[in-house]
PAMIZA-206049 format. One record per residue: x, y, z of N, C-alpha, C in turn; residue in one letter. Coordinates in steps of 0.02 Angstrom, whole numbers, plus 32768, in hexadecimal, padded with zeros to 4 digits. Layout:
PAMIZA-206049
XYZXYZXYZa;...
END
This chain:
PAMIZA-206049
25DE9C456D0E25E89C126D4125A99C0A6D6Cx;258C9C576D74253E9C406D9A251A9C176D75x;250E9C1E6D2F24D59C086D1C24FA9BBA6D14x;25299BAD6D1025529B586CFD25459B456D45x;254D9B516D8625419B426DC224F79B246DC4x;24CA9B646DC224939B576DB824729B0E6DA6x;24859B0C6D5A246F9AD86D36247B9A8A6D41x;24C79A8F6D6724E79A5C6D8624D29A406DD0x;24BC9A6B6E01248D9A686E40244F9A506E35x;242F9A6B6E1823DD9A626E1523DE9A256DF8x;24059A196DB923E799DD6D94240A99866DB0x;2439998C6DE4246799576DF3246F99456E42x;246E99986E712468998E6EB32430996E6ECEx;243C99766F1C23DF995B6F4A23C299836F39x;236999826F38234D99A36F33235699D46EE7x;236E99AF6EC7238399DA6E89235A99C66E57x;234299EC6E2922F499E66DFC2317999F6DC7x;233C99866DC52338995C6D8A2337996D6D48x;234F993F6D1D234499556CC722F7993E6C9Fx;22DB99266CD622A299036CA8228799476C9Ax;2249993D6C4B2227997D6C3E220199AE6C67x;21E499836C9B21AE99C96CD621DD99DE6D0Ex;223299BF6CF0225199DC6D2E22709A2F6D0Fx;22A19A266CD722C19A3C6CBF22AD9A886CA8x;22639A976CA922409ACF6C8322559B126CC3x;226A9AFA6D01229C9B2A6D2922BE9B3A6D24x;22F19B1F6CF323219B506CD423219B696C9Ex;22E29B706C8522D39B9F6C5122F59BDE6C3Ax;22F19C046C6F23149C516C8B236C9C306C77x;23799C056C9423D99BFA6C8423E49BE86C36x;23BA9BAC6C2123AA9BA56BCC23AE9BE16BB1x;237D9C196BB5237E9C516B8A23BD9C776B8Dx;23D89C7D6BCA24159C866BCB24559C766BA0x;244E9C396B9D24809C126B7424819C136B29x;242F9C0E6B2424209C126AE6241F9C476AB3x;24279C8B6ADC241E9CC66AC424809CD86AC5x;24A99CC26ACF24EC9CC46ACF25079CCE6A83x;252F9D106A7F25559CF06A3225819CB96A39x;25899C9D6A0525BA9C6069E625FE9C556A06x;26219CA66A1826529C856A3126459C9A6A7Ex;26159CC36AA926059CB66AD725E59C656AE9x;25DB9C4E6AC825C19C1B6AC325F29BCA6ADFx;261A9BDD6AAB26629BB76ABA26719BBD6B04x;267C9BF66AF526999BFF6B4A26829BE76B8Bx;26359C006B8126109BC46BA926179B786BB2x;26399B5D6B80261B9B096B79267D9B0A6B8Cx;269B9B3E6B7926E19B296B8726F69B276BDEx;26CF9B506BF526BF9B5D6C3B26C29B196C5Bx;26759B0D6C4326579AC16C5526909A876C55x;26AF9A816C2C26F29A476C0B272E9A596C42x;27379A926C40276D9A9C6C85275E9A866CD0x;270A9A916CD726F89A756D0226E09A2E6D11x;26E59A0C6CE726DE99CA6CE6269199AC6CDAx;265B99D56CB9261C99E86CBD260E99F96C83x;262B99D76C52262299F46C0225DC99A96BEDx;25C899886BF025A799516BF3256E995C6C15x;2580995D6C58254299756C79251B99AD6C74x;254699E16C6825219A2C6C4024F69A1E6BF8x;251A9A016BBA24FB99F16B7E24AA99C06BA2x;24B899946BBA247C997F6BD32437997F6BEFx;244F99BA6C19242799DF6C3924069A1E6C01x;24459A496BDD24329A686BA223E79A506B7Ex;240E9A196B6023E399DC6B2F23A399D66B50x;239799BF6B87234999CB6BB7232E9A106BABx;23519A296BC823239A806BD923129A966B88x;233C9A7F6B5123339A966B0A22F09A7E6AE7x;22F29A336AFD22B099F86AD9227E9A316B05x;22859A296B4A22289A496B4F221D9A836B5Bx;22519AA66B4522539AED6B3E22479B016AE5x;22469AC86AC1222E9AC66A6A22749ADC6A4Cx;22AE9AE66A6222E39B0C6A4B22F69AC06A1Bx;22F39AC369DA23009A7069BE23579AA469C4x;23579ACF699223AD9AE1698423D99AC369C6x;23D79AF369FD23FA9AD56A3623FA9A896A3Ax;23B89A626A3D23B49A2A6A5623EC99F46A2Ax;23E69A0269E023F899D869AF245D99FE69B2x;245A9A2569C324A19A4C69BB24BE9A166A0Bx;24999A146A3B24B899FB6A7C24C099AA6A7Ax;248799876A59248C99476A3F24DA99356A1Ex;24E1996269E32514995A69C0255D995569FBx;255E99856A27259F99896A4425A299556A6Ax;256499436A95256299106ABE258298D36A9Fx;257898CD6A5A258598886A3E25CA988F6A31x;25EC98C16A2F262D98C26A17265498B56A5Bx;264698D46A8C266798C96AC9265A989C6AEFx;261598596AE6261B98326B05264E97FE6AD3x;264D98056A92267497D86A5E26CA97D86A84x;26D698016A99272498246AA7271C97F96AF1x;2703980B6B2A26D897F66B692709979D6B69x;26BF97866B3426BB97476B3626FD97266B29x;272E97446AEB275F97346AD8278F972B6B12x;279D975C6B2E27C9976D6B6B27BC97456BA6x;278297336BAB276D97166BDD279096AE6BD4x;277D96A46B91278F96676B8027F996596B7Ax;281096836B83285596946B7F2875968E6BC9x;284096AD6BE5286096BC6C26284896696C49x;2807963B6C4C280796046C4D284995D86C50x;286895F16C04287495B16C0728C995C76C21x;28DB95FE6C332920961A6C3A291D95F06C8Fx;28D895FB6CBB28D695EC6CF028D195976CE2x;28D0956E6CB628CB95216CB928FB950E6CA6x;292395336C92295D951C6C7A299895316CAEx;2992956F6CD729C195786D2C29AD953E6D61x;296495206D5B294C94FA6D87296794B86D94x;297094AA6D3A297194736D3529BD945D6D30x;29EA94876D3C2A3D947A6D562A5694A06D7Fx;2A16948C6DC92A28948C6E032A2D94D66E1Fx;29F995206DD52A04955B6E0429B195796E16x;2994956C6E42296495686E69295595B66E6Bx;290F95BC6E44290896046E3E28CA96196E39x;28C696656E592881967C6E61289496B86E36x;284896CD6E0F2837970B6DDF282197526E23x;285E976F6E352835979C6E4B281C97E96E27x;27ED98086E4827DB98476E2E27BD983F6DD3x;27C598276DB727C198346D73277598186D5Bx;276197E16D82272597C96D8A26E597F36DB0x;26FF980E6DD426DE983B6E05269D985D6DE1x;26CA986E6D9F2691989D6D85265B98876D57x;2660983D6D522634982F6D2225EB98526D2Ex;25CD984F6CE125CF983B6C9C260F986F6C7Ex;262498A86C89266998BE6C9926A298906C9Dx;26D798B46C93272198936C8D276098C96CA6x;278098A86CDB27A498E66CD927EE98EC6C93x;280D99306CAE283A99426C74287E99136C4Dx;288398FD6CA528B898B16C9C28B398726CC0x;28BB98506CBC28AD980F6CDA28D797ED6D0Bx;28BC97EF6D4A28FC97EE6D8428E197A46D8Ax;2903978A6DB5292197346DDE294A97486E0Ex;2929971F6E43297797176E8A298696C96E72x;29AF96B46E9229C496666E9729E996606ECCx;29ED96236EEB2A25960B6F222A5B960D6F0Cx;2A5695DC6EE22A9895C46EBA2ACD95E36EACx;2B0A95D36EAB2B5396026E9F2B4396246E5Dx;2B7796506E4F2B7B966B6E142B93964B6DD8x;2BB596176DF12BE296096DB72BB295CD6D92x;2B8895C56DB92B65959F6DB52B2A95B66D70x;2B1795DE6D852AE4961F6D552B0E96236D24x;2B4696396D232B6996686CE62B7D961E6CAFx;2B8695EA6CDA2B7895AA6CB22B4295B56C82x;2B0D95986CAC2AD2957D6C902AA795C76C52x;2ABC96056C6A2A9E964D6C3F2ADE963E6BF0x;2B1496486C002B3996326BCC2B3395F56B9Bx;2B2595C56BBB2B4C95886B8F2B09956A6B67x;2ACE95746BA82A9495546B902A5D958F6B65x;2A6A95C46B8B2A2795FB6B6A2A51962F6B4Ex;2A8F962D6B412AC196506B092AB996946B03x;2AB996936B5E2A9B96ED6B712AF497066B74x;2AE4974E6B742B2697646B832B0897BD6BBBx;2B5497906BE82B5497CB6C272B52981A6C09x;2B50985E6C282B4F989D6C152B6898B96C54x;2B9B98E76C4E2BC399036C7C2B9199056CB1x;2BAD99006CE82BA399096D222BBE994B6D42x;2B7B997C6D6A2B8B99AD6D812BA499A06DD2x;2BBE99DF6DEB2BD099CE6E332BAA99A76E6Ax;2B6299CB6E5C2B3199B86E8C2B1399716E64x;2B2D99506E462B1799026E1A2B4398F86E4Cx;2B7198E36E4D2BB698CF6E672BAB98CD6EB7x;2B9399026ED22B9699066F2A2B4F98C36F32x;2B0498DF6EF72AD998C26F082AE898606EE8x;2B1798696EC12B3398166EB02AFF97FF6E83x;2AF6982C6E612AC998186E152AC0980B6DDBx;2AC298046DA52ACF97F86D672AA597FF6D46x;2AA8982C6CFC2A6B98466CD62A8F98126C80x;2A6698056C672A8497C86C2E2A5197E06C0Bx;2A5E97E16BB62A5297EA6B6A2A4197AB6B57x;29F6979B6B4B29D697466B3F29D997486AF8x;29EB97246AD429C5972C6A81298997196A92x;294C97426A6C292497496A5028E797746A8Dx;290A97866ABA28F297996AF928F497DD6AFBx;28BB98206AEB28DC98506B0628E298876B28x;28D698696B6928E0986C6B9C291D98586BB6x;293F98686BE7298C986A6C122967983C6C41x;299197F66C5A297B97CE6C8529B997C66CC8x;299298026CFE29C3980A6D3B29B997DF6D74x;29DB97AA6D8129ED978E6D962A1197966DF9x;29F9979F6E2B2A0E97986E5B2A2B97636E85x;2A6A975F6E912A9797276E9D2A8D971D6EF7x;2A6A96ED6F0A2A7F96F46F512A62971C6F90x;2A6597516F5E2A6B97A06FA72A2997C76F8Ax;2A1597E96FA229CE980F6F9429FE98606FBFx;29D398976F9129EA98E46FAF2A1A991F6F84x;2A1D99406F872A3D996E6F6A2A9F995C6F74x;2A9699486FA32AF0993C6FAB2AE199006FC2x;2AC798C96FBE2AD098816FB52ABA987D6FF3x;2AAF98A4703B2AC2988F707A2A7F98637096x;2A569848706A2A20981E70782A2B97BA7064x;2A37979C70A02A53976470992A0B971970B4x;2A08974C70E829B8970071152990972070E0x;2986974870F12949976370C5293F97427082x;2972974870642964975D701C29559705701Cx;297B96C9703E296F968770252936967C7031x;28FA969D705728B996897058289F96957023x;28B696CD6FEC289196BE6FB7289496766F94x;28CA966C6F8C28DB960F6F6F28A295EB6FA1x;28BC95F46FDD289995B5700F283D95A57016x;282895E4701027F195FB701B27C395FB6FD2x;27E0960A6F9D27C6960E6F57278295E46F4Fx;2766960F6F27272695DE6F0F271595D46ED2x;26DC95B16EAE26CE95BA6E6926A195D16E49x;269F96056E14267D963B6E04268496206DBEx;262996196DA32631961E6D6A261E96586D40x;264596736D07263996AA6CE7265B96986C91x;261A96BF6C89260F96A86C33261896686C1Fx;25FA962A6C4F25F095F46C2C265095C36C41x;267095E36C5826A695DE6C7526AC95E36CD0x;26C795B06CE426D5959D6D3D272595B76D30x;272395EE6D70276296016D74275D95F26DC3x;27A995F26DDF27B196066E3527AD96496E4Dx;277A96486E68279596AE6E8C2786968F6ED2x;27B096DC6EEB27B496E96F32276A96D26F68x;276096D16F9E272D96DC6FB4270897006FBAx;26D397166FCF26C9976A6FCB26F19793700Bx;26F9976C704427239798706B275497B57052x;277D9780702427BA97A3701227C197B56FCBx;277C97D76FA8278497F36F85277798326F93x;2748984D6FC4274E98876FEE278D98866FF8x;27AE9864702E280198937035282898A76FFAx;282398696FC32850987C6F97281798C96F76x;280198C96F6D27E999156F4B27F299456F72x;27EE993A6FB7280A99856FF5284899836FF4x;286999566FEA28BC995F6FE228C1998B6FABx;28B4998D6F7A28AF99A16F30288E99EB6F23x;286099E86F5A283F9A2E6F4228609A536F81x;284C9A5B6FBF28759A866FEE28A89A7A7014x;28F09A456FEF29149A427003294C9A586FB5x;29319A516F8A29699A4A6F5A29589A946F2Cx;29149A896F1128FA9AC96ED728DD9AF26EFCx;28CE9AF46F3428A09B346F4F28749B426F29x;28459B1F6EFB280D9B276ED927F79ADB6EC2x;27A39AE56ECD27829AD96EAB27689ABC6E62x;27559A9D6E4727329AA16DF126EE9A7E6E12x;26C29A936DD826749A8A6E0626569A486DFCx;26829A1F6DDA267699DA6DE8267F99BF6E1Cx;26B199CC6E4B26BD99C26E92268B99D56EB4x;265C9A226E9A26199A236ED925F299FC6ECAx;25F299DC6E9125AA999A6E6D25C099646E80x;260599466E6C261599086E73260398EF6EBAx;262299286EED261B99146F2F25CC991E6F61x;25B399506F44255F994E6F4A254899126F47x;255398F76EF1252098C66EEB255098786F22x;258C98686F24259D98476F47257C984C6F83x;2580987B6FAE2568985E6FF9251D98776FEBx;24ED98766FBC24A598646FBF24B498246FA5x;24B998136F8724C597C36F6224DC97806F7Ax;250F97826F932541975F6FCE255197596FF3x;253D97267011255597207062258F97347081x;2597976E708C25E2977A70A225E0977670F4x;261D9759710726359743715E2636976B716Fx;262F97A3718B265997DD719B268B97DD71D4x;26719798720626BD9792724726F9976B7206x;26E1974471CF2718973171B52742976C717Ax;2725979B7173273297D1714B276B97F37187x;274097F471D22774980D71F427C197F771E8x;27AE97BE71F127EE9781720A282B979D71D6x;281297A671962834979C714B285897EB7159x;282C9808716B28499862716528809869719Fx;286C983771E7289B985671FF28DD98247209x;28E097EA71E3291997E271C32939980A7195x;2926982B717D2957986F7157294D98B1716Fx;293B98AA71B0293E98E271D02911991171B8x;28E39916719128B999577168287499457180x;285E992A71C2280F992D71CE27FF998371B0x;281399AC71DA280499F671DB27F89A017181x;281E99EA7168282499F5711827F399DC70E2x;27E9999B70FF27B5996570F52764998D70FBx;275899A0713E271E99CF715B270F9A0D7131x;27479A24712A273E9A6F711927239A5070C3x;27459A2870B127329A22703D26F09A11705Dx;26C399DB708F268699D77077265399FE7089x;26659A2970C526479A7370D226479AA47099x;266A9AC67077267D9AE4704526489AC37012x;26569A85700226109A626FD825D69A6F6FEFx;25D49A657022257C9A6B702E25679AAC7028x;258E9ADF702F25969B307048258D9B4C6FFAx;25A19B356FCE25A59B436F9C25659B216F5Ax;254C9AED6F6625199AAC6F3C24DB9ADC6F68x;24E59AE56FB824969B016FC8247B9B4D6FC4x;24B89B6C6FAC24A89BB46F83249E9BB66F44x;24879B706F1624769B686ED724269B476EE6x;241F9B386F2623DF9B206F1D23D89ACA6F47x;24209ABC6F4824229A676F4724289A726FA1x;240C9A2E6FAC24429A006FF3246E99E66FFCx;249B99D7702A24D399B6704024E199A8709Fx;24C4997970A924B1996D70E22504995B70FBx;25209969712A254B996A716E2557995A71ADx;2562992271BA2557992371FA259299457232x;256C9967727C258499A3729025CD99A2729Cx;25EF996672892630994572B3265499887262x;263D9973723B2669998771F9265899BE7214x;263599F0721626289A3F720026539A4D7246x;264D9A3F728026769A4872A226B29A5272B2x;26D09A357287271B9A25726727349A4A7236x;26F09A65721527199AA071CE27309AC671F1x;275B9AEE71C227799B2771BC27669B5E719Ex;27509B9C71B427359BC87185270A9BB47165x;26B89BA1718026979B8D715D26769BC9713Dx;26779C12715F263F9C31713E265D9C657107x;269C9C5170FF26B39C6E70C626B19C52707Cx;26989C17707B26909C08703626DC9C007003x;26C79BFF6FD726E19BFD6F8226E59C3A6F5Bx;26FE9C596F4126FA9C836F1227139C6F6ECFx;26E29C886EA326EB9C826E50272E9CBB6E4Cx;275D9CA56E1927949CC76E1D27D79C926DECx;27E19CB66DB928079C926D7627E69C4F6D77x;27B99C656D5527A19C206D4C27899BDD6D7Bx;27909BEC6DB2277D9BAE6DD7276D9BCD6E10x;27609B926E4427389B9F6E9427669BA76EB1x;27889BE86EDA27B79BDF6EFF27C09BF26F38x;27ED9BB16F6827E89BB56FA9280E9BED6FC9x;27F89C027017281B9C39701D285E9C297040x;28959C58702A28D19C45702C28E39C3E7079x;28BF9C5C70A528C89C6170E528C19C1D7106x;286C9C0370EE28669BB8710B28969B8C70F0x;289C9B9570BF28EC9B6A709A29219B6770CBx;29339B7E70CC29719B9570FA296F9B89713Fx;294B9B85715F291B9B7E719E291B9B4271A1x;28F69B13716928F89AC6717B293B9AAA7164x;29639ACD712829AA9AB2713329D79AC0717Bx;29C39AF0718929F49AF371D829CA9AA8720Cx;29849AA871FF29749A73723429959A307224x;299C9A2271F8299F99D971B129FF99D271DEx;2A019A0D71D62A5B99F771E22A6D99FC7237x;2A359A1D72602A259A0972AF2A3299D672BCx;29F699BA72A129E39962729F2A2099297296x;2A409940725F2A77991A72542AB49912728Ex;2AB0995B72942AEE995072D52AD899407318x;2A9E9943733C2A889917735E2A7198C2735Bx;2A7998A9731E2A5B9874732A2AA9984D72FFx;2AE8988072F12B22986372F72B10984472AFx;2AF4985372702AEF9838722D2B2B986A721Fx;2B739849720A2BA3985A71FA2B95985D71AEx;2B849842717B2B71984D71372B519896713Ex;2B23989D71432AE998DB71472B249916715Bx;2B3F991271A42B73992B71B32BA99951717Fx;2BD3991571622BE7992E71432BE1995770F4x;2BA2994370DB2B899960709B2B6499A97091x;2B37998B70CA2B1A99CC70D42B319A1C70CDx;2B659A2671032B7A9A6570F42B929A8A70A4x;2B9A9A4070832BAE9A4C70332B8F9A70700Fx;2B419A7D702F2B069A906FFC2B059AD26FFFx;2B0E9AFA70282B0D9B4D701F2B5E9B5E6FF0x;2B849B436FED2BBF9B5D6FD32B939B426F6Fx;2B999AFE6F792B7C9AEA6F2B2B4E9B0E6F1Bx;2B1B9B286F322AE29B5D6F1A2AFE9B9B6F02x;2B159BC96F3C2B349C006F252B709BEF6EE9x;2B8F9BBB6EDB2BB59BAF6E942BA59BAE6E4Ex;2B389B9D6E6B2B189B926E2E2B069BD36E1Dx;2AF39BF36E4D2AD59C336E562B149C716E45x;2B429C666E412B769C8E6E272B8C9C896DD4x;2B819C346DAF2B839C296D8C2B439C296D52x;2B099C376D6B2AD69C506D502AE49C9B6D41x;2B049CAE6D702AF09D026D602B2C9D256D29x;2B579D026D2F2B8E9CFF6CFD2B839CCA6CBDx;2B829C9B6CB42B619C7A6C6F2B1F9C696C54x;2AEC9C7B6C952AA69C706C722A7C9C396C8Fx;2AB79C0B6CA72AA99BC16CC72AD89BAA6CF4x;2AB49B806D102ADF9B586D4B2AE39B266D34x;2AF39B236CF42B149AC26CE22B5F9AB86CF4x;2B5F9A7A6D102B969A666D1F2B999A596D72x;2B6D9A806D932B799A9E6DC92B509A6F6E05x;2AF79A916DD72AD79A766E1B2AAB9A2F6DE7x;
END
């Protein structure tokens, strides 16, 4: 994970050396690394990368440091994968197009969140919010794109979501109805993604995504409100976003503290910067955010596999998140909220007894 961090900072963050040839000969030392790996250490590495949403951007960077490092084997071995996974990429990408022109175009108004985030990356499934009713969706996924629904777990159900089986798609295309959050209890909020949406083109394809304000919330909802971790595309994606993009930050406010999670909001892009500038990179802040984290100098820890938050600040900004609510009289939030420590510990009981929390969370 150090040396995948590494490679992912330097070559993509601020101040980060780039892939061109007189940049790349700095990670020489991580190349030999990689390169000197057996076969199925090897795997493991690139399987790493794929969990983290960084399987693309790693081969790439690979592919650089290999050409002017003379390594042809690596270079021509990373070429090869690259082409296979942008072939898959591209495919998925043209599917999901047209799943979103075809909700649009009978009246269900929709933004791609998170799944875009990671380009040249893809994430694992392919989420959408929409305004639009449900019955409305389960229309247009059925009748027109001859998708079919897949059980719904508890926490689908509180959060009012729907995960659907596309032919020829394969990828799971999850669908958020309405409500944004772990137990649905995100209502103003979540319609700014619709209201606010913009157009992003990727791979030659115009999709709607969020703004960038509210693709920050939606990823702090997601990472230290729901998983308590991390994947290290979230420290890149969101690096290179606020070097790249104009982000508001009084309108970033506005968005967070309609769902009550400024504190939550603060703390994911502290944690980013805290984490991208111990690899080498920048992530500039202004003092209003760092002020506002929580536990900034505790960091992330590597731990099963991913970056994970500490359970204390978790817990900490869920007690503030549900403060907020009962002072400012959001009876939704109110009432959902408390749902989430009982549904966790159900998953967390049911993991330890079958292996998994399907069904659950």
């Amino acid at each position: 994970m150090d040396v995948l961090s590494r490679f992912m900072v330097l070559a993509y963050c601020e101040t980060g050396i780039g892939t061109a040839s007189e940049d790349v000969e700095f990670l020489e030392p991580a190349l030999n690394y990689v390169a000197g790996l057996e076969p199925s250490h090897l795997a493991e590495f690139l399987d790493l990368a794929d969990v983290h949403h960084v399987l693309v951007r790693t081969l790439t960077v690979l592919g650089a440091a290999a050409g002017v490092a003379g390594n042809d084997r690596m270079g021509e071995w990373c070429a090869e994968r690259l082409a296979d996974e942008r072939a898959h990429i591209q495919h998925s990408l043209g599917r999901l197009h047209a799943i979103c022109e075809a909700l649009e175009s009978r009246g269900c108004p929709v933004s791609v969140i998170k799944s875009l985030d990671h380009w040249p990356d893809l994430g694992s499934d392919l989420d959408l919010y929409t305004t639009a009713p449900q019955g409305r969706v389960e229309q247009v996924m059925r009748e027109q794109l001859k998708a079919h629904p897949i059980e719904r777990s508890w926490g689908d159900r509180l959060a009012n979501k729907w995960n659907y089986r596309v032919p020829g798609l394969c990828e799971l295309v999850e669908i958020h109805v309405q409500f944004l959050g772990q137990t649905g209890e995100h209502s103003d909020m979540a319609r700014r993604v619709v209201d606010r949406r913009v157009k992003k083109e990727v791979g030659g394809l115009v999709f709607r995504v969020p703004a960038p304000e509210e693709r920050i919330v939606i990823s702090a909802l997601q990472r230290v409100y729901r998983h308590f971790y991390f994947r290290l595309c979230d420290m890149i994606d969101f690096a290179v976003l606020l070097e790249r993009e104009d982000v508001a930050f009084p309108e970033l406010r506005r968005s967070a503290d309609l769902a009550g999670i400024w504190p939550g909001v603060a703390t994911f892009l502290a944690l980013i910067q805290s984490y991208v500038e111990s690899y080498g990179g920048e992530v500039s802040l202004p003092r209003e955010v760092l002020d506002s984290a929580r536990s900034r100098g505790v960091g992330v820890q590597f731990a099963g596999g991913f970056l994970r938050v500490s359970k204390l600040t978790a817990a900490h900004l869920y007690g503030l998140q549900l403060l907020r609510a009962g002072r400012h009289g959001d009876l939704r939030a109110m009432a959902r909220l408390p749902l989430l420590p009982p549904l966790a510990v159900s998953a967390v009981v049911a993991h330890g007894i079958t292996g998994n929390d399907k069904g659950i969370w």
